[in-house]
C-alpha positions in Angstrom: 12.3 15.1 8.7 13.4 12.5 11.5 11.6 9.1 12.1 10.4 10.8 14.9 8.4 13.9 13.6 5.0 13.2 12.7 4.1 14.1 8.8 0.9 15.7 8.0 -1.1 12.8 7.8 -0.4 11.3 11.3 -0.6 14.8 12.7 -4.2 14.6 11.2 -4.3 11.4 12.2 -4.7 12.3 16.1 -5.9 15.9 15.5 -9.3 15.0 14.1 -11.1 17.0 17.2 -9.2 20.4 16.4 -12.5 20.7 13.6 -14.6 21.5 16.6 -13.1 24.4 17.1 -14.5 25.7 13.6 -18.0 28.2 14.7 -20.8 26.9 13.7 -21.9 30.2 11.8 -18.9 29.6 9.3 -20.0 29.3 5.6 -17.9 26.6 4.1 -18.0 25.1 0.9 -19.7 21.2 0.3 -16.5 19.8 -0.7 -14.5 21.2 2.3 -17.7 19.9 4.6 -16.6 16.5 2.8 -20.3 16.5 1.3 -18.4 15.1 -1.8 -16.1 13.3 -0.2 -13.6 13.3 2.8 -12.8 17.4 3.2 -9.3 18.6 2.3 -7.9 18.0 5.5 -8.8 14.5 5.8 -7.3 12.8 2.2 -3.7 11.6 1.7 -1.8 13.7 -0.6 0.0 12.1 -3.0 3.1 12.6 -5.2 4.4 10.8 -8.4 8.1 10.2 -9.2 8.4 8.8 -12.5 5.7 8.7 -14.9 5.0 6.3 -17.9 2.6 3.9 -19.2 2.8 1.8 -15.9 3.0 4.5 -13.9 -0.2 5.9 -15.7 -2.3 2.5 -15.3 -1.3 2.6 -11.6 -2.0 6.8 -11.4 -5.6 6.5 -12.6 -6.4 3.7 -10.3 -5.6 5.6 -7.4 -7.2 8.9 -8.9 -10.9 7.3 -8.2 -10.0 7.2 -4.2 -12.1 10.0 -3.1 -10.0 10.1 0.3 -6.6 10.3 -2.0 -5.6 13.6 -3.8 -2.8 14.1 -6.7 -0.7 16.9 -6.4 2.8 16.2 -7.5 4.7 14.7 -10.8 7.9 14.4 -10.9 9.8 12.8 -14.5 13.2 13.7 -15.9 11.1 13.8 -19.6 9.3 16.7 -20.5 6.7 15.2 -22.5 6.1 12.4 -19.7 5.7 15.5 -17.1 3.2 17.2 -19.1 1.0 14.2 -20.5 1.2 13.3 -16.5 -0.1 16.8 -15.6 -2.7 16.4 -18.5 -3.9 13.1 -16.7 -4.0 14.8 -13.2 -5.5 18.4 -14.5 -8.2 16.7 -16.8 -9.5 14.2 -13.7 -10.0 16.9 -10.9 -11.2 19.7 -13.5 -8.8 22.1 -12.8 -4.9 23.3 -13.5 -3.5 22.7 -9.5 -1.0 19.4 -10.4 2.8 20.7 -9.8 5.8 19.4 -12.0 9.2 19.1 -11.4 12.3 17.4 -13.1 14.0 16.5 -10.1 11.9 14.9 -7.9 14.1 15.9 -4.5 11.6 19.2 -5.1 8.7 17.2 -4.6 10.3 15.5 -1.1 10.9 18.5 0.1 7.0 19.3 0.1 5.7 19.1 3.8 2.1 18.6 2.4 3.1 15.3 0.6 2.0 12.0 2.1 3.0 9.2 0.2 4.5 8.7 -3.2 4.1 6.8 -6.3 7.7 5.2 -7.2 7.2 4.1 -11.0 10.9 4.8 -12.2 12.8 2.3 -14.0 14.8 -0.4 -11.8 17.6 1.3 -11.4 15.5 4.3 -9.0 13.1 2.0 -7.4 15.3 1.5 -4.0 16.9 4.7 -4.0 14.3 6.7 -4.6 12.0 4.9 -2.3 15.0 5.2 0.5 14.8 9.0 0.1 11.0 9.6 0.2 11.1 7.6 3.6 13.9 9.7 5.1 11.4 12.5 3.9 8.8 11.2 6.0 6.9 10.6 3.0 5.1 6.0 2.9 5.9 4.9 -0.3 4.2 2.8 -3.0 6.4 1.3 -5.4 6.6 -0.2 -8.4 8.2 -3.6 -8.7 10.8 -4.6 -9.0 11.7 -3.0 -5.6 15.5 -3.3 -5.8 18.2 -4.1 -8.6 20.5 -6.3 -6.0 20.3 -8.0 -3.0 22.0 -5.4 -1.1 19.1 -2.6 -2.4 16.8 -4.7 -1.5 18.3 -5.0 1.9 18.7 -1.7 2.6 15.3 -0.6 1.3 13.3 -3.0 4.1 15.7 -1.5 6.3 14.6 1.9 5.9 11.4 1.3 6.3 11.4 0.0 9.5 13.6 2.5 10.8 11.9 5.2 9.6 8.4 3.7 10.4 6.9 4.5 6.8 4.2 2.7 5.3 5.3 0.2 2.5 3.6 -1.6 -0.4 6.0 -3.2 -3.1 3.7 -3.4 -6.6 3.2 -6.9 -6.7 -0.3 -6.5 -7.2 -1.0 -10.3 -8.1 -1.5 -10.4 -3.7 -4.7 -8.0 -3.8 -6.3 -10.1 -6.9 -8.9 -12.9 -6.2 -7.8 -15.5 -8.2 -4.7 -15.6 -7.3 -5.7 -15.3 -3.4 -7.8 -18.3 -3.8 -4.7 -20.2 -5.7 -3.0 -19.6 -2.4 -5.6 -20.2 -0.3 -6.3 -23.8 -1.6 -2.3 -24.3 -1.1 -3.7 -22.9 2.6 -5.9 -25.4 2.7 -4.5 -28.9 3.0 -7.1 -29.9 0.0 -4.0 -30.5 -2.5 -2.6 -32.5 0.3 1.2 -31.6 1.1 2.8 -29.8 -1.2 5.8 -31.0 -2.6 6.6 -28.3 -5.9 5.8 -24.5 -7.1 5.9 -23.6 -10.2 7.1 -19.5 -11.2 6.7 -18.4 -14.7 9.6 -15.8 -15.8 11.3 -14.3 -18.6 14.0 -16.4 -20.4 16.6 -14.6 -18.6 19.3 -12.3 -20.8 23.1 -11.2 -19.8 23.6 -7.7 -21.9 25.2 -4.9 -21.3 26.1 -3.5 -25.0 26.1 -0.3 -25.1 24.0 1.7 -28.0 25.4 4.3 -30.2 25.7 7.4 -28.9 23.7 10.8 -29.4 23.8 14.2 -28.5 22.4 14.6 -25.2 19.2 16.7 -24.4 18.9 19.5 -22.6 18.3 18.7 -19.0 14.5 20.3 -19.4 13.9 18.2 -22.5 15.8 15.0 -20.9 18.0 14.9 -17.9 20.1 12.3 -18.7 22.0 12.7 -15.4 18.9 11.8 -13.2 17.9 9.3 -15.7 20.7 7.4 -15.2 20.8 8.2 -11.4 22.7 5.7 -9.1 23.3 3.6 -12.7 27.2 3.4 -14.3 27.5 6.0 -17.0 27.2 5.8 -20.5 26.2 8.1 -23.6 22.9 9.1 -24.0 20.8 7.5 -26.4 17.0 7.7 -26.9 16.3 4.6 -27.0 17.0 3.9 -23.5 14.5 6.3 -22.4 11.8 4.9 -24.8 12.3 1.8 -22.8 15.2 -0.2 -24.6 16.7 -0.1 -21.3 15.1 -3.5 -20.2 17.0 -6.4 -20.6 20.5 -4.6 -20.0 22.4 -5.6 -16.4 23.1 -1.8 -15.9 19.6 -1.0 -15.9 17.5 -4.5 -15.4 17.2 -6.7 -12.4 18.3 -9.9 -12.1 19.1 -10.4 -15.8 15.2 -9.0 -16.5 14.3 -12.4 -14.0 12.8 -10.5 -11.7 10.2 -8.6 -14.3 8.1 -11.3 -14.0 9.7 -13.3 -10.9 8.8 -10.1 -8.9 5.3 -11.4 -9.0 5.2 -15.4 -9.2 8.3 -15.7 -7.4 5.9 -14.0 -4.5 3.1 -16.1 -4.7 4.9 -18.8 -4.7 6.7 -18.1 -1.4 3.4 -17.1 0.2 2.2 -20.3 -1.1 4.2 -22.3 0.9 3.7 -20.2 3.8 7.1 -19.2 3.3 7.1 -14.9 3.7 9.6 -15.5 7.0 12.4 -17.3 5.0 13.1 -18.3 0.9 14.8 -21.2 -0.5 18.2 -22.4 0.2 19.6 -23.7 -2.6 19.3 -22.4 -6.3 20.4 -24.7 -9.6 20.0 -23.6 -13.1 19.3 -25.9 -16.4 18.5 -25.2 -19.4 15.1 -24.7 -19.2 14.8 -23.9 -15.5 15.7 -23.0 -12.1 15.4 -25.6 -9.5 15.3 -24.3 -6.0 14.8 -26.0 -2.8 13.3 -24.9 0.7 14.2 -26.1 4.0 11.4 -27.9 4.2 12.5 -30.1 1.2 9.8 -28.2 -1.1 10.7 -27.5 -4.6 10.6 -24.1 -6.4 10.7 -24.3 -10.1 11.5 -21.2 -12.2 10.5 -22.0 -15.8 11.5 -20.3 -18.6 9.2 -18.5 -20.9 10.3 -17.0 -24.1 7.5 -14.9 -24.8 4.6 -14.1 -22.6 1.7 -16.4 -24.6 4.3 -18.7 -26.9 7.2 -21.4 -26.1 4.9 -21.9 -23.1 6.7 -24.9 -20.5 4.1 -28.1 -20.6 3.7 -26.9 -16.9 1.6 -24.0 -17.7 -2.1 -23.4 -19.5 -2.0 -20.3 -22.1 -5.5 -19.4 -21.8 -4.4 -18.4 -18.6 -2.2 -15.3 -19.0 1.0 -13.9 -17.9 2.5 -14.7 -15.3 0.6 -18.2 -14.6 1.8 -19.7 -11.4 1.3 -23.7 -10.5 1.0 -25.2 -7.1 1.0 -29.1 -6.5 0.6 -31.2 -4.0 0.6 -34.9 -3.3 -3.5 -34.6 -3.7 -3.8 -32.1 -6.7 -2.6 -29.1 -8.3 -4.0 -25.8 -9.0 -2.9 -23.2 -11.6 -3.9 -19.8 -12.5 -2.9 -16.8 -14.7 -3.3 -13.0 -15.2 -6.6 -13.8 -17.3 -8.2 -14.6 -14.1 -9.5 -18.5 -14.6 -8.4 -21.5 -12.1 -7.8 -24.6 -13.1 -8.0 -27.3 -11.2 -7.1 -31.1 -10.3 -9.2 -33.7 -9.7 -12.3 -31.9 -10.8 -13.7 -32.3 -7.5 -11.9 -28.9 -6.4 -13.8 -27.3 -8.9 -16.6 -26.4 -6.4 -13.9 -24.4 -4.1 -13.5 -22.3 -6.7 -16.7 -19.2 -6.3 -17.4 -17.7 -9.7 -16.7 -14.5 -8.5 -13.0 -14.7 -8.1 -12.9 -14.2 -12.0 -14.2 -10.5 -12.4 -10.6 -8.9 -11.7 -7.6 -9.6 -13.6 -4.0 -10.1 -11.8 -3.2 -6.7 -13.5 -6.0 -4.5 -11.6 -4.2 -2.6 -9.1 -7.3 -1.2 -7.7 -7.6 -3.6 -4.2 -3.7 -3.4 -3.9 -3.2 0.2 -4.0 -6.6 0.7 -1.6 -4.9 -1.8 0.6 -1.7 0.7 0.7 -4.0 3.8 1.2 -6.1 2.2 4.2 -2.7 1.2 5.8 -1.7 4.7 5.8 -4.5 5.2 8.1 -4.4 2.6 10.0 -0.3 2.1 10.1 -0.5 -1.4 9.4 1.8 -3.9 7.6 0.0 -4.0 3.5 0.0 -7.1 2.0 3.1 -6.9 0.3 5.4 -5.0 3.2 8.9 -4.9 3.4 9.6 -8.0 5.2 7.3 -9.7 2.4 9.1 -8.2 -0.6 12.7 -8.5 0.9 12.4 -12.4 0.8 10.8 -13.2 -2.4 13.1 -10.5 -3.9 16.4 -11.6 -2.3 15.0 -15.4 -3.5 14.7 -13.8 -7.1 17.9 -12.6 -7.3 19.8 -15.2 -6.2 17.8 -17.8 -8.6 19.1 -15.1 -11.5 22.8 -15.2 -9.8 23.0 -18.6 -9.5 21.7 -18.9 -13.6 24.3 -16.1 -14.2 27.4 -17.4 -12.6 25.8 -21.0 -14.3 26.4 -23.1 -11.1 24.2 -24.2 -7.9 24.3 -21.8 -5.3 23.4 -22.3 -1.5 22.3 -20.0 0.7 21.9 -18.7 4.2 18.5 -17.6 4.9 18.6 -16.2 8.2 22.4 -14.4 7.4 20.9 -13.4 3.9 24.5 -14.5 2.4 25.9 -17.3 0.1 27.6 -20.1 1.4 31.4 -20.6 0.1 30.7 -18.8 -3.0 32.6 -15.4 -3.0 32.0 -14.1 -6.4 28.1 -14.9 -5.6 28.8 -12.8 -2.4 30.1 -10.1 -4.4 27.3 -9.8 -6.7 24.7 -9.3 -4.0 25.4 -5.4 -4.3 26.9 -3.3 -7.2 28.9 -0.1 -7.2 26.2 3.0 -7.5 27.8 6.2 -9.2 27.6 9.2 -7.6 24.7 11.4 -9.6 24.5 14.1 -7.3 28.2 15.2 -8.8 
């Protein structure tokens, strides 16, 4: 499918008046009436590639849109294909949700409108490059893209292909962290001068596990597992998730697992979603950016998400706390949902009911992504959006890999006099359609 055909759901989009053609003495079932809901012809159909316990949290969020319908899994795991079909089957009463292992089948699907990305990293471009050439929007999981380059390339695609986008930093759709922002927004901390983005203690590893005998492709296919990933031998633990943490595998030397998220905030804090720091210098305990506009972006190092917490941060708050300050104040708030303030006297910007969803509610972000469909709208987290705090993540985890300050070129997207940093923006990918 070109950029230029229309899919299903912009065909329906400007075909709404073909219903009148239906006579008037036709008996039709209450659901296809849309008596319990919008009718058949009026929801967004929706696919899955990649389904685990993410995946699933994201999945039954999306299930209770009456205007969004399920009818596609595809996993490389049997027994992640199945438990997703259980999900599906058990929600809408019935057997309808197809499965496949390679999820190329489930592009190919005219009646597909969007997809669910929730792969590992190593997928999350790729795949999400491929469902847009499909003519398919795309909804996926974070982090977005394992370099630079991926990222790059994904944004691209996007825009060329006119596809509907929403990366799965979720934290953007959640109240508390909105109204974080918002008094950054606000001019009531006074100018800000430092941000503060929690993150995972960052890890260089790339050993490789022993190796087993490899599955059947219908029990496991290792090959699409692995996908645009180097080789190596199969080993179960990978697929159980042991992959995190390894540079084959990971993004951004697992930086980006959290930094995906406050990274964001932090950017959109500073009103900075057009650009992203320019210079990046690891420490010890830290990553000191700097913007153009001389403020400071600290990445701070958490060992564990509630212990070895940085004196910055407030553990009753959560993962992935997040700090704005300014020459006035500060504010600072976490996954549990709280704000906390400084002086006191911002406490009464804060309404109480900014504290009933928790950053890790996907409900308002994924809505946001459906009603853009619709509508054809940027989402909140679009590809310009994610390209920037994602491209500012990685290059924060270069510059702590490479262990020397890196500049860079916002506009050109490129390091300055640093050719192995240049070099690392993109990796080799390995050909897994051989």
């Amino acid at each position: 499918m070109t950029a230029s055909t229309p899919t299903r759901r912009e065909f329906l989009q400007t075909g709404a008046t073909a219903s009148a053609a239906l006579s008037v003495a036709t008996i039709l079932p209450a659901h296809v009436l849309g008596r319990d809901g919008p009718p058949p012809s009026e929801k967004i159909t929706l696919g899955v590639i990649g389904i685990g316990p993410r995946c699933t949290y994201d999945l039954k969020a999306m299930l209770g849109f009456k205007d969004v319908r399920c009818v596609a899994i595809a996993e490389v795991q049997a027994k992640r294909r199945e438990a997703g079909k259980k999900l599906v089957d058990e929600f809408y009463g019935n057997r309808d949700c197809r499965v496949y292992r390679d999820f190329r089948e489930l592009l190919a699907r005219k009646d597909i409108d969007a997809v669910l990305i929730a792969t590992g990293d190593r997928w999350h471009a790729a795949a999400s490059i491929l469902a847009a050439k499909a003519g398919k929007d795309v909804y996926s999981e974070k982090p977005c893209g394992i370099t630079i380059a991926a990222c790059q390339e994904l944004a691209n695609t996007m825009h060329q292909q006119k596809r509907v986008f929403q990366a799965g930093t979720q934290r953007r759709s959640v109240a508390n962290f909105q109204k974080a922002v918002a008094l950054a927004h606000s001019g009531k901390l006074g100018k800000l001068h430092t941000l503060h983005a929690s993150v995972y203690l960052p890890v260089l590893e790339n050993t490789w596990l022993p190796p087993q005998a490899t599955p059947a492709p219908d029990v496991v296919d290792w090959n699409l597992w692995l996908g645009p990933a180097p080789w190596r031998p199969f080993n179960q633990s990978y697929v159980d998730g042991r992959w995190r943490g390894q540079w084959d595998f990971d993004s951004g030397a697992r930086l980006l697992d959290w930094g995906a998220h406050t990274v964001d905030l932090c950017q959109w804090a500073n009103q900075a979603d057009h650009t992203m720091p320019i210079e990046y210098e690891p420490t010890d305990k830290n990553i000191v950016c700097r913007y153009a506009n001389g403020v400071k972006l600290i990445l701070d190092f958490l060992k564990a998400p509630f212990g070895d917490r940085s004196p910055h941060y407030i553990t009753r708050l959560g993962t992935c706390p997040v700090r704005f300050v300014g020459e006035e104040g500060w504010v600072e708030t976490g996954d549990e949902g709280e704000i906390v303030v400084h002086p006191k006297s911002l406490e009464k910007e804060i309404p109480e009911q900014t504290k009933r969803v928790r950053g890790l509610d996907v409900t308002a972000h994924s809505r946001n992504f459906f009603d853009c469909i619709r509508s054809r709208k940027p989402t909140a987290a679009n590809p310009d959006v994610m390209r920037r705090s994602h491209i500012a993540s990685h290059a924060a985890a270069l510059a702590w890999v490479l262990n020397r300050k890196l500049k860079l070129d916002p506009v050109k997207e490129e390091f300055i006099g640093d050719a192995d940093a240049n070099r690392l923006r993109s990796r080799p990918e390995r050909d897994w359609n051989a």
